[in-house]
C-alpha positions as CSV (number, residue, x, y, z in Angstrom):
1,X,110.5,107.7,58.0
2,X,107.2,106.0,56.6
3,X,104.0,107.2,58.6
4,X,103.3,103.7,60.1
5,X,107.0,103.7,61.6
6,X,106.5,107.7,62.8
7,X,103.2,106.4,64.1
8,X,104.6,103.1,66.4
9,X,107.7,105.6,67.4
10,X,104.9,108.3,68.9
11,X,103.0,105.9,70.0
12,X,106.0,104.1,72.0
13,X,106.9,107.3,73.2
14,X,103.8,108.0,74.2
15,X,103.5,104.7,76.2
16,X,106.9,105.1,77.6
17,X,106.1,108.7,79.0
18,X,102.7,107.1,80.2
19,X,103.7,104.5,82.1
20,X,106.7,106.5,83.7
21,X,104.3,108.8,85.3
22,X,102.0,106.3,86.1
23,X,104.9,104.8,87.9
24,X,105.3,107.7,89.8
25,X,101.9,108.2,90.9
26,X,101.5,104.6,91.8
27,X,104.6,104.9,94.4
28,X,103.1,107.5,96.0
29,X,99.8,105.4,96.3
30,X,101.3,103.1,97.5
31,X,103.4,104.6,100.2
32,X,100.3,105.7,101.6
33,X,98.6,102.3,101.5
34,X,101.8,100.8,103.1
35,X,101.6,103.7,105.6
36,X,98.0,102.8,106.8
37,X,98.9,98.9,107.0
38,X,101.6,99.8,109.3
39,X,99.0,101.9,111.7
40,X,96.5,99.1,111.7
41,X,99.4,96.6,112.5
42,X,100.1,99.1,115.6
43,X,96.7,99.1,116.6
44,X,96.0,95.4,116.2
45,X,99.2,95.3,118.4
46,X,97.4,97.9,120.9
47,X,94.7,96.0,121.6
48,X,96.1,92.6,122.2
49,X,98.0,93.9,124.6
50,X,95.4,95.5,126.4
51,X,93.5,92.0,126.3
52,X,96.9,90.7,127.4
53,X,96.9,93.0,130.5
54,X,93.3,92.4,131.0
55,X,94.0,88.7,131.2
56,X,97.0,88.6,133.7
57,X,94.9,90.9,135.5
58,X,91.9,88.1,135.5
59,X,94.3,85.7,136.4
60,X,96.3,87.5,139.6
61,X,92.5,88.1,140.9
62,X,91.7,84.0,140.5
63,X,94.6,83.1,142.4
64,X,93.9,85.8,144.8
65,X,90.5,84.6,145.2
66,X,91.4,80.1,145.1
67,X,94.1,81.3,147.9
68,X,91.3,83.0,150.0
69,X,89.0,79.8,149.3
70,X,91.9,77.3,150.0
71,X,92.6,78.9,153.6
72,X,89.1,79.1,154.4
73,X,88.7,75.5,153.7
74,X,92.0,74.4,155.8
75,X,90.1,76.8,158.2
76,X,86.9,75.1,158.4
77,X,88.6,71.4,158.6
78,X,90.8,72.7,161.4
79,X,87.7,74.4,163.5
80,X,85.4,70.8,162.5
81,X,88.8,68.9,164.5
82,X,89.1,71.3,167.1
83,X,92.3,72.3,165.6
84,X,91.9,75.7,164.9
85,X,94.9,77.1,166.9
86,X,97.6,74.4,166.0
87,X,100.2,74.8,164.3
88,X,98.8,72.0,161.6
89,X,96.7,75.5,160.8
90,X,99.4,77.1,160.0
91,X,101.2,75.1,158.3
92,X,98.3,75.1,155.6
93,X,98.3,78.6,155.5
94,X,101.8,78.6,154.4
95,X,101.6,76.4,152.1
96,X,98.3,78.1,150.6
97,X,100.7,81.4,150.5
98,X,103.7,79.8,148.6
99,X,101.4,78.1,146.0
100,X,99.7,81.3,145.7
101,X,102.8,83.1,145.3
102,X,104.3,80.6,142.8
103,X,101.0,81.1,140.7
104,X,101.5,84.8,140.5
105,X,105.1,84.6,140.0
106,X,104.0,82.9,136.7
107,X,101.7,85.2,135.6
108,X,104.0,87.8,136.1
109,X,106.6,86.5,133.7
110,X,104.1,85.7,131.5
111,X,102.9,89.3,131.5
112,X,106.5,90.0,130.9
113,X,107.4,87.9,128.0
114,X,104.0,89.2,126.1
115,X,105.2,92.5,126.5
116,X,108.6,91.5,125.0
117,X,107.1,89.9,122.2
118,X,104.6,93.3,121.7
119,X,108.0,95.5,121.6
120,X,109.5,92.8,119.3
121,X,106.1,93.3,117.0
122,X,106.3,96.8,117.1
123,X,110.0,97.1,115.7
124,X,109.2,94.4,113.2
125,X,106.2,96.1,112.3
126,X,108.4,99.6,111.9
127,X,111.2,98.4,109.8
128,X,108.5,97.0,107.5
129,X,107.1,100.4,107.4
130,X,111.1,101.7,107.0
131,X,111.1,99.6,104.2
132,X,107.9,100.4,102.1
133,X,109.6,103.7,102.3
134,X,113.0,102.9,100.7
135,X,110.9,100.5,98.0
136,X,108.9,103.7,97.3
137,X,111.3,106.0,97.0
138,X,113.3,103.7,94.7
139,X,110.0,103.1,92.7
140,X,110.1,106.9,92.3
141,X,113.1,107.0,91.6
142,X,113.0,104.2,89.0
143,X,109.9,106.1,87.4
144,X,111.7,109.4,87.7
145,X,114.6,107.2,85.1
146,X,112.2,106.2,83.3
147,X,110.5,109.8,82.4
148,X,113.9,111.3,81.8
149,X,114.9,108.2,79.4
150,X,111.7,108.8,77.8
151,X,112.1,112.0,77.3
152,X,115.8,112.1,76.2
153,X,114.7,109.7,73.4
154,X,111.9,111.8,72.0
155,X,114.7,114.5,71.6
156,X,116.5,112.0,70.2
157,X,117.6,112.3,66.1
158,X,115.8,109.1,64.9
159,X,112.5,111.0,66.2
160,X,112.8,114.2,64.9
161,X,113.6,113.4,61.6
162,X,110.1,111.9,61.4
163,X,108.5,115.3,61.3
164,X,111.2,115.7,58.5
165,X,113.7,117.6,59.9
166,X,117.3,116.2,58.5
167,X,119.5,116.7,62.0
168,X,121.7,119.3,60.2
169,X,121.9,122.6,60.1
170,X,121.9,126.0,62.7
171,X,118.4,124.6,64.7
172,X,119.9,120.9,65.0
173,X,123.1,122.1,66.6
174,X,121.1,123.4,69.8
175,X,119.0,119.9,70.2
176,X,120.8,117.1,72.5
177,X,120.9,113.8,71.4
178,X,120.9,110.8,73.2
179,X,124.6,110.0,72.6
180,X,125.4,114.0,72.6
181,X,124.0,114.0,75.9
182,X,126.0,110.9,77.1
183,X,129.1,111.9,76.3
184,X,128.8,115.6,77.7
185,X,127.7,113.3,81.0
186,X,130.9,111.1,80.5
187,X,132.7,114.6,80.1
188,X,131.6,116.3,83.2
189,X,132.8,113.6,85.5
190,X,129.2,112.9,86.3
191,X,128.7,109.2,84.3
């Protein structure tokens, strides 16, 4: 093999065997970055639900409050008529009651169908993170392919007999091959 051809093969090889590991490394990385994207979607998630509460909460205390003003008011229009202890009186308070009810009743399923769509988010938010997972481990994997190809084809014939050895002889018979090494897979049941 001329030196410029031996020096492209090593310097394929070389690549190859780089960028395999690099592979490898970068999964890892990022897992990890995957894994802190799927904490700060759980805290984001966190604390809109905690403003979610802290709004209902707001909310329940209004109508508390515009019920409390309402019957004061029928109260006060009653007493100014002299009515204060008709029925007319009570009447308004019942109504004041049901429309106060009513407007808790919706904040309450409100409250409810936030915190369906928060436990939706969360699981969404999980399988992502399930996922990064699987994609990293079949980055790894791929990388992990990639090193052993690499690897198989520097013990490969085409490369040693750069450095001048022939592929005959006693010290060739113990190096694999690439195709040696495929069919003793394909043997074994294994390919």
């Amino acid at each position: 093999m001329d030196p410029i051809s031996l020096g492209l093969s090593i310097l394929g090889a070389g690549s190859s065997l780089f960028g395999s590991v690099s592979n490898l490394f970068d999964s890892g990385r990022s897992k990890e970055i995957n894994d802190q994207i799927y904490q700060q979607e759980m805290r984001a998630n966190a604390v809109r639900q905690q403003a979610m509460y802290l709004n209902a909460s707001r909310q329940q205390t209004e109508n508390i409050r515009n019920m409390q003003r309402a019957r004061s008011m029928a109260l006060n229009a009653a007493t100014n008529q002299g009515a204060q202890f008709g029925t007319g009186l009570q009447g308004g308070y019942g109504q004041i009651s049901g429309q106060g009810e009513w407007n808790a009743l919706g904040t309450s399923q409100a409250l409810q169908q936030g915190q369906q769509m928060f436990n939706i988010d969360n699981n969404i938010s999980y399988l992502k993170s399930q996922l990064s997972d699987v994609q990293s481990d079949m980055y790894t994997n791929q990388g992990i392919s990639s090193l052993g190809a690499s690897i198989a084809g520097l013990s490969g014939k085409g490369f040693l007999q750069g450095f001048g050895h022939t592929g005959t002889g006693a010290a060739s018979s113990n190096l694999p091959t690439y195709g040696n090494f495929l069919n003793l897979i394909g043997s074994n049941g294994i390919y």
